[in-house]
C-alpha positions as CSV (number, residue, x, y, z in Angstrom):
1,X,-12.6,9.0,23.9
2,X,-13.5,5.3,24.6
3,X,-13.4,3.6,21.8
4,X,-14.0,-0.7,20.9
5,X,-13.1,-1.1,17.6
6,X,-14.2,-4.7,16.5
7,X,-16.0,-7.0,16.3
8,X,-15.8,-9.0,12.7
9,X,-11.8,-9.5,12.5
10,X,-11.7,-8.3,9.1
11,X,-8.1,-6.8,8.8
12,X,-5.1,-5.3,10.7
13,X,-5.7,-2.1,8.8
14,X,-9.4,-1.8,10.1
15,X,-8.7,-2.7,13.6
16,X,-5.5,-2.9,14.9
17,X,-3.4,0.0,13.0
18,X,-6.3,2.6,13.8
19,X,-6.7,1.6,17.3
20,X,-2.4,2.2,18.0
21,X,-2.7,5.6,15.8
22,X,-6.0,6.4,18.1
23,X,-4.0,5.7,20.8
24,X,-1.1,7.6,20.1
25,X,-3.7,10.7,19.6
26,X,-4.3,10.0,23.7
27,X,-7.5,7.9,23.2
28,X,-8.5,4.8,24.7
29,X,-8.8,2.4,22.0
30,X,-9.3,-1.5,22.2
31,X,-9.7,-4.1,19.3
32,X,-12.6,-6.8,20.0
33,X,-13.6,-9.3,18.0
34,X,-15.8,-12.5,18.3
35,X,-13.1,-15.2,17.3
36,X,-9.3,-14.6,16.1
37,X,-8.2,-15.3,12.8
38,X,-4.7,-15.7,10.5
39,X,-5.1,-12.0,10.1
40,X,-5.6,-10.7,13.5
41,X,-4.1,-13.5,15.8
42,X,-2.2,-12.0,18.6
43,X,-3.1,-8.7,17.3
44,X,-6.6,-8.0,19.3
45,X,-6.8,-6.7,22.9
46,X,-9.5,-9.4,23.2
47,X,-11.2,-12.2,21.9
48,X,-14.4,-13.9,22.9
49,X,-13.9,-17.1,21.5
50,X,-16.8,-17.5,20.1
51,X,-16.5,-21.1,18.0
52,X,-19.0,-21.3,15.2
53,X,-18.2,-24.5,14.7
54,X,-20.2,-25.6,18.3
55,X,-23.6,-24.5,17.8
56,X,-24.4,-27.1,21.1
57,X,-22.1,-24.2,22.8
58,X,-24.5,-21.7,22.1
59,X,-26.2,-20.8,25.0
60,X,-22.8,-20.6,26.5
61,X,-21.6,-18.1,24.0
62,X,-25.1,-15.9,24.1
63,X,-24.3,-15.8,27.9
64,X,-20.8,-14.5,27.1
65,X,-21.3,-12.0,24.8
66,X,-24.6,-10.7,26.7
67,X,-22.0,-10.2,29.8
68,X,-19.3,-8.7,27.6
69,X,-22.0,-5.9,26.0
70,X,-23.0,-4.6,29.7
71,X,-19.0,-4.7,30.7
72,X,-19.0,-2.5,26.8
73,X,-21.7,0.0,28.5
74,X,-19.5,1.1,31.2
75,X,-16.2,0.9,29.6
76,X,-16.7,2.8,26.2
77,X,-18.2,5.5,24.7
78,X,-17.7,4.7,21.3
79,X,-18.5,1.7,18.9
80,X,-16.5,1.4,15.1
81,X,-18.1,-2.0,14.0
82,X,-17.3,-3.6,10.7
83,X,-18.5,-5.6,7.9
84,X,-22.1,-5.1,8.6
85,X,-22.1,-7.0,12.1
86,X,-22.1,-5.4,15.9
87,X,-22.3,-7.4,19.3
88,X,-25.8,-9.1,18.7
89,X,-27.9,-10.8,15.6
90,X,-29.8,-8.5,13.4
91,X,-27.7,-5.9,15.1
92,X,-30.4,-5.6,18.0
93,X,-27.4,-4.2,20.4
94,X,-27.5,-1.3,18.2
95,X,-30.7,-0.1,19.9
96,X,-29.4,-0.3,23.1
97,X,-26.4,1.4,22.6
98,X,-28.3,4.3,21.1
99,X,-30.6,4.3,24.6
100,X,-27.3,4.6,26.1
101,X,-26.2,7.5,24.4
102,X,-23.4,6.2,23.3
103,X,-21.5,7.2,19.3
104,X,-22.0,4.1,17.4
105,X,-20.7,3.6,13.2
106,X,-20.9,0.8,11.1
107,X,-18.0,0.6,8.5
108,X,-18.4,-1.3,5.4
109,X,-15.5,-2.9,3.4
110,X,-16.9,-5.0,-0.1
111,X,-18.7,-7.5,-0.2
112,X,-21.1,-6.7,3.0
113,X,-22.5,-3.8,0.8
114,X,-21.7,-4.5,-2.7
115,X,-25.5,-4.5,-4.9
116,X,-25.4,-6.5,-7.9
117,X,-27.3,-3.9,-10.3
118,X,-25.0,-1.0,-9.2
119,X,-21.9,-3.3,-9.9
120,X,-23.6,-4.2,-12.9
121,X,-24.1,-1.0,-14.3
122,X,-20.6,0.5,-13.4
123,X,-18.0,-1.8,-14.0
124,X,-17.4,-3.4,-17.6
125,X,-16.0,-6.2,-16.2
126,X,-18.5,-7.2,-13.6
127,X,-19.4,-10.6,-15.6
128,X,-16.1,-12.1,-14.5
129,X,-17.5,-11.2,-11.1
130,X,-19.2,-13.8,-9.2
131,X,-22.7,-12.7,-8.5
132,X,-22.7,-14.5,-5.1
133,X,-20.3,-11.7,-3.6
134,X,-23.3,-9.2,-4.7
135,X,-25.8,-8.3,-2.5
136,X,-29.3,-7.9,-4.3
137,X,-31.3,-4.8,-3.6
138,X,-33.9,-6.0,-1.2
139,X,-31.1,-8.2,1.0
140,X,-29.2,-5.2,0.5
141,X,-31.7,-2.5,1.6
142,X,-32.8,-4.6,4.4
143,X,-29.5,-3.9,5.8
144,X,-28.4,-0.9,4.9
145,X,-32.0,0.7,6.4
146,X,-31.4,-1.5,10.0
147,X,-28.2,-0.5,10.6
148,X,-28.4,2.9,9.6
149,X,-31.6,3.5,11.3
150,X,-29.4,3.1,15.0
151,X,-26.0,4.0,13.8
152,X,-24.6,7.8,14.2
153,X,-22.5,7.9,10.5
154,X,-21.2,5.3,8.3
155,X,-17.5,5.0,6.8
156,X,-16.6,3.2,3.6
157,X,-13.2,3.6,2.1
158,X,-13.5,5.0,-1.4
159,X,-16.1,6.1,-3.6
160,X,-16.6,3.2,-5.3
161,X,-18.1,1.1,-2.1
162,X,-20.2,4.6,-1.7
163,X,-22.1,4.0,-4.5
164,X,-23.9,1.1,-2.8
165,X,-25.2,3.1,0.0
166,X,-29.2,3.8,-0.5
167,X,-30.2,7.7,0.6
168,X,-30.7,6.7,4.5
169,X,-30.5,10.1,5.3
170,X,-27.2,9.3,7.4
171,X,-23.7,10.9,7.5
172,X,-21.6,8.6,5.4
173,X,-17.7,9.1,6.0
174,X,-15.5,8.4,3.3
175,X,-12.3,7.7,5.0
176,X,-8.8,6.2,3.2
177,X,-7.6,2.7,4.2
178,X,-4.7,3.1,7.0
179,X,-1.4,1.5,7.3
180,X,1.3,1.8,10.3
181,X,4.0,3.2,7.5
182,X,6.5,2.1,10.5
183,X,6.3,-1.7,9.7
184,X,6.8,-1.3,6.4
185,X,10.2,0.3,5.5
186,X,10.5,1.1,1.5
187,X,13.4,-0.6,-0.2
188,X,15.1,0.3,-3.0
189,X,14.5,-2.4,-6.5
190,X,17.0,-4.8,-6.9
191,X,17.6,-5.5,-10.3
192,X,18.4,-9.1,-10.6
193,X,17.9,-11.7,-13.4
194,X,14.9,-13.8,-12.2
195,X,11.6,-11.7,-11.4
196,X,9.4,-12.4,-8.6
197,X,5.8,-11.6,-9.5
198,X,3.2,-12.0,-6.5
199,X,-0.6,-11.9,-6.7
200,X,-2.5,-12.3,-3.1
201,X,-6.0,-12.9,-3.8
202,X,-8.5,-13.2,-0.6
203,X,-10.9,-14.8,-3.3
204,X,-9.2,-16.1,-6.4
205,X,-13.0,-15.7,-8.1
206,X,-12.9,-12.0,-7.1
207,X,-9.4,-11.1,-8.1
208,X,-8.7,-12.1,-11.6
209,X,-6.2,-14.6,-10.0
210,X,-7.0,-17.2,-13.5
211,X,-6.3,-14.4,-16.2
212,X,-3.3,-13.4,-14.0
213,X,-1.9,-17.2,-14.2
214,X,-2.5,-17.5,-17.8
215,X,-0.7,-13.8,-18.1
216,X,2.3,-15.7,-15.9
217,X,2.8,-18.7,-17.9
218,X,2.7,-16.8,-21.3
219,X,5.3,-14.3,-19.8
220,X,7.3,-17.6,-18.4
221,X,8.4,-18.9,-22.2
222,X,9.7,-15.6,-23.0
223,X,11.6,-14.4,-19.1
224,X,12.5,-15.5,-16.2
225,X,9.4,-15.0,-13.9
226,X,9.0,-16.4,-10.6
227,X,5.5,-16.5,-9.5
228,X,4.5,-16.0,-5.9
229,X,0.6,-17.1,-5.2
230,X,0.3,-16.4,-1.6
231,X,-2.8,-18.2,0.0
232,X,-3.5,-19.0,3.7
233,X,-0.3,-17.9,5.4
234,X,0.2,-15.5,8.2
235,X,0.2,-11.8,7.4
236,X,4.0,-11.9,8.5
237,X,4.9,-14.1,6.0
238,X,2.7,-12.6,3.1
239,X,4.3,-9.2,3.6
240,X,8.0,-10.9,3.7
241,X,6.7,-12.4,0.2
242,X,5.7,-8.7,-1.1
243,X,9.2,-7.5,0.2
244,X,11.1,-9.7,-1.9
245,X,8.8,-9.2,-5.2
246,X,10.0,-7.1,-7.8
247,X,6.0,-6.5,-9.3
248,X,3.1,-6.9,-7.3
249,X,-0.6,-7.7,-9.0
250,X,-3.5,-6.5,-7.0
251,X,-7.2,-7.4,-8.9
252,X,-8.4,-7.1,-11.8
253,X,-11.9,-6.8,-11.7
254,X,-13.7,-4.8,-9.1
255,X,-11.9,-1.4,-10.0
256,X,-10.7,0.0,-7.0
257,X,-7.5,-0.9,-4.8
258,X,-7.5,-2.6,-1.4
259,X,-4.9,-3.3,1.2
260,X,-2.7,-6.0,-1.0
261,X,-1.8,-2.6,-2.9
262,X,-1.7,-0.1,-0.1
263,X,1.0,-2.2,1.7
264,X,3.3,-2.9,-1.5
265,X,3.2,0.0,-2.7
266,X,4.4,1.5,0.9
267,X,6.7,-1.1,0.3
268,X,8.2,0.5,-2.8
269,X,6.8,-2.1,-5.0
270,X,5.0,-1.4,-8.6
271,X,1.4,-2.0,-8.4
272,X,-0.5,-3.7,-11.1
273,X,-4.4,-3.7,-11.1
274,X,-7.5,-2.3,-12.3
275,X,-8.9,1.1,-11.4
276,X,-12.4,2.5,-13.4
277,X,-11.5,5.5,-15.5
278,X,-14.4,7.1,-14.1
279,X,-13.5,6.6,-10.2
280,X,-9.6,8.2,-10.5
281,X,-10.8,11.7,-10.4
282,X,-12.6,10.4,-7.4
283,X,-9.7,9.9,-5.2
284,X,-8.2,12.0,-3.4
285,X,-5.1,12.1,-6.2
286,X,-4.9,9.9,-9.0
287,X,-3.4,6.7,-7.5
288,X,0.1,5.4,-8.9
289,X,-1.4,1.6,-10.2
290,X,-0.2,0.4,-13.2
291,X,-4.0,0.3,-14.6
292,X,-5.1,-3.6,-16.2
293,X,-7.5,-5.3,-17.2
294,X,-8.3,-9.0,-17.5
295,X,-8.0,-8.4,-21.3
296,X,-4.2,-6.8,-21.3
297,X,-3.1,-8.2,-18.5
298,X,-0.5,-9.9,-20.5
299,X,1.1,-6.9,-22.2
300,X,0.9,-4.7,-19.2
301,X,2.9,-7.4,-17.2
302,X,5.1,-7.4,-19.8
303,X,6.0,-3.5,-20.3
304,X,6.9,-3.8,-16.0
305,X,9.5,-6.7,-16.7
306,X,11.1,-5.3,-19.8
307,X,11.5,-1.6,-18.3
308,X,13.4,-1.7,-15.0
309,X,13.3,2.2,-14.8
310,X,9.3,2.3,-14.8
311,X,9.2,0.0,-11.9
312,X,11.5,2.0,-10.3
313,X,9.4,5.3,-10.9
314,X,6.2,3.5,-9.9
315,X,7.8,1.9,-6.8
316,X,8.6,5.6,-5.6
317,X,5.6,7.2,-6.4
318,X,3.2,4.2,-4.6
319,X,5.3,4.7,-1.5
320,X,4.8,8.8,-1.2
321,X,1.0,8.1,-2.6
322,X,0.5,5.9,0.7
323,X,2.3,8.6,3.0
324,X,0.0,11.3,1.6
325,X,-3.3,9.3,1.9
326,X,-3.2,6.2,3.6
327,X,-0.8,6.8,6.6
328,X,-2.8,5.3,9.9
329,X,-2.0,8.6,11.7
330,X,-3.9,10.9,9.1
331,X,-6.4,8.5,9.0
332,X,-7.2,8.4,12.7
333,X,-7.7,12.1,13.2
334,X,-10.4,12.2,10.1
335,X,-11.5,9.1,11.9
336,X,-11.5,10.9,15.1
337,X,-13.3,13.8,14.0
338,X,-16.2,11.5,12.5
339,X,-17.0,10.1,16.4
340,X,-16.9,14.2,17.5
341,X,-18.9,15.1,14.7
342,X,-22.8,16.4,16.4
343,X,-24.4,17.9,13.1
344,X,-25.1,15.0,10.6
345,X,-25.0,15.5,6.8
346,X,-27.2,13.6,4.6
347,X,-27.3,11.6,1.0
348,X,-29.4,12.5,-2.0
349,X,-29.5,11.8,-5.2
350,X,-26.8,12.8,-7.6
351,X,-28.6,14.7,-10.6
352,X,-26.4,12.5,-13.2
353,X,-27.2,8.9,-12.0
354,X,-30.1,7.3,-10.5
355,X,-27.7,5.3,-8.0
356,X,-24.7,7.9,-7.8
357,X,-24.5,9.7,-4.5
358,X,-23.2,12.7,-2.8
359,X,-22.6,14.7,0.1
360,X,-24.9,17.3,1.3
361,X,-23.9,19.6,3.9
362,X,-26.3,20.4,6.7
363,X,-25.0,22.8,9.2
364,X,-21.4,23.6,10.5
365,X,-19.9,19.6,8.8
366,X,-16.5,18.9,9.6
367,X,-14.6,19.8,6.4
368,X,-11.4,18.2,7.3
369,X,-12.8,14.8,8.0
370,X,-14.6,13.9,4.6
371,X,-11.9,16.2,2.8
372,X,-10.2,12.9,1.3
373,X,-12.8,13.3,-1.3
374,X,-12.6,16.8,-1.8
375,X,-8.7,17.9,-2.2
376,X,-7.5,18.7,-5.9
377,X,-8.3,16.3,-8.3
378,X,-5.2,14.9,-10.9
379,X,-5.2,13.3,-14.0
380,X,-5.7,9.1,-14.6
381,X,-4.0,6.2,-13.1
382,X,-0.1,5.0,-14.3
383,X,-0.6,5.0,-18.0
């Protein structure tokens, strides 16, 4: 296959890592996106420099992505956008690339699908989320239904971004975050005097970043804790920080993991963050996070730096958890199946919830490819 994987830079995980694991498989894979960024600089294939910050450019820029869209017709067969955006406003390329016969999905990552009232209603902690990184339902719909009306099967992560997605009567792919496990060798914990805690929040509002710095300074009069709050450095650099930390803090609020985790725990690094009680029988196995909240944060910190051996368990168990689930290579060939896939599935209504979802088969489905959310189920998170 022919694949552009773009065009929102979002992540290396998202872009870069599946397109080298699709590549290795023997597929032609390319990252795009619009404009490089601290996360994806020198990483993307190409870059159409779009600047945002010249709207007087514009017509320039239109010219240039129109171009680059009929170059897209000839050269690929398959489109993996992200984050809600494609080639065009409104997503009006969609159509064409449908006319075209051509395998088109639209993956969504947080806050391009998160709705307020399902947020609301699941999490207990949603009032130390911001509501402007919630989508309401009618901005939300409006989406959801235009994207999914030209798209061939939408991929979210976990099941806790699933719950967001309306019954579109689409094939929705619930595939695991990927990391290149080759770039991060595991090292064994150091035990040393002075303990370096890191936190790397994308959004300080969305993380839990001010409980965690109370936690930290509380914790600071009674040990010898050196806090790392990486902000707006290269992804080199912030990895180099998780490789030296002795305890990593993910977030504390939205209840599910993300990439800060996923890459120090293949790191070897104990995990500190918050994970619903009702979403860990929902991953694939119960995922090795030390489970806070912004109300113990404190106390949880504290059993980590007073017990050397549990961060030495956790550190071993986050890096096997990430080689079972979230190596790039697995990833890509449940990934890979999705864009084979012919017979679509469809969403209905869960009996239990009025915004729950599930999968309904329809036809011969590809088992393998949405089996990350059907393998055995284990008990809760790290105690």
């Amino acid at each position: 296959m022919r694949i552009l994987n773009g065009i929102s830079a979002v992540s290396l995980q998202s872009t870069r890592y599946l397109s080298d694991a699709l590549t290795r498989m023997g597929h032609q894979a390319d990252v795009v996106v619009y404009r490089s960024n601290r996360l994806l600089s020198g990483y993307e294939d190409r870059s159409l420099n779009v600047d945002l910050t010249k709207p007087w450019l514009a017509p320039k820029y239109g010219l240039a992505v129109i171009r680059f869209f009929f170059e897209c017709l000839k050269k690929y067969d398959v489109f993996h956008f992200h984050y809600g955006h494609s080639l065009f406003p409104l997503n009006v390329d969609l159509i064409f690339l449908k006319w075209f016969k051509k395998r088109v999905f639209m993956e969504y990552h947080g806050s391009d699908v998160r709705r307020r009232a399902v947020f609301e209603e699941r999490n207990p902690y949603s009032a130390h989320f911001p509501p402007s990184a919630l989508l309401e339902e009618r901005e939300s719909y409006r989406r959801q239904r235009r994207i999914a009306a030209h798209v061939d099967g939408i991929i979210v992560h976990d099941e806790e971004l699933r719950e967001h997605l309306y019954p579109l009567n689409k094939s929705v792919w619930v595939v695991p975050l990927r990391l290149d496990l080759s770039k991060f060798p595991c090292e064994r914990q150091i035990s040393r005097n002075t303990l370096v805690i890191a936190h790397a929040p994308s959004r300080a509002d969305l993380k839990g970043t001010s409980e965690i710095a109370e936690a930290i300074t509380k914790l600071s009069e009674a040990y010898d804790i050196d806090f790392q709050l990486v902000s707006g450095v290269s992804h080199e650099e912030a990895i180099e920080t998780y490789r030296r930390s002795d305890i990593v803090i993910d977030q504390l609020i939205a209840g599910s993991y993300g990439m800060l985790a996923i890459e120090s725990m293949a790191l070897g690094k104990p995990v500190v963050g918050y994970i619903r009680s009702d979403l860990v029988c929902r991953f694939p196995e119960a995922p090795p996070i030390y489970n806070a909240t912004v109300d113990n944060i404190f106390e949880r910190l504290e059993d980590l730096v007073k017990d050397p051996d549990l961060r030495q368990q956790l550190g071993s168990a986050g890096r096997a958890y990430v080689e079972r689930n979230h190596d790039s290579m697995t990833v890509a060939t449940l990934v890979a199946e999705a864009y084979s896939a012919t017979i679509e599935g469809t969403y209905v209504p869960a009996e239990d919830s009025g915004h729950a979802l599930k999968w309904t088969d329809m036809g011969r489905t590809s088992d393998s490819a949405i089996s990350c959310t059907r393998r055995s189920r284990n008990r809760g998170t790290a105690p």
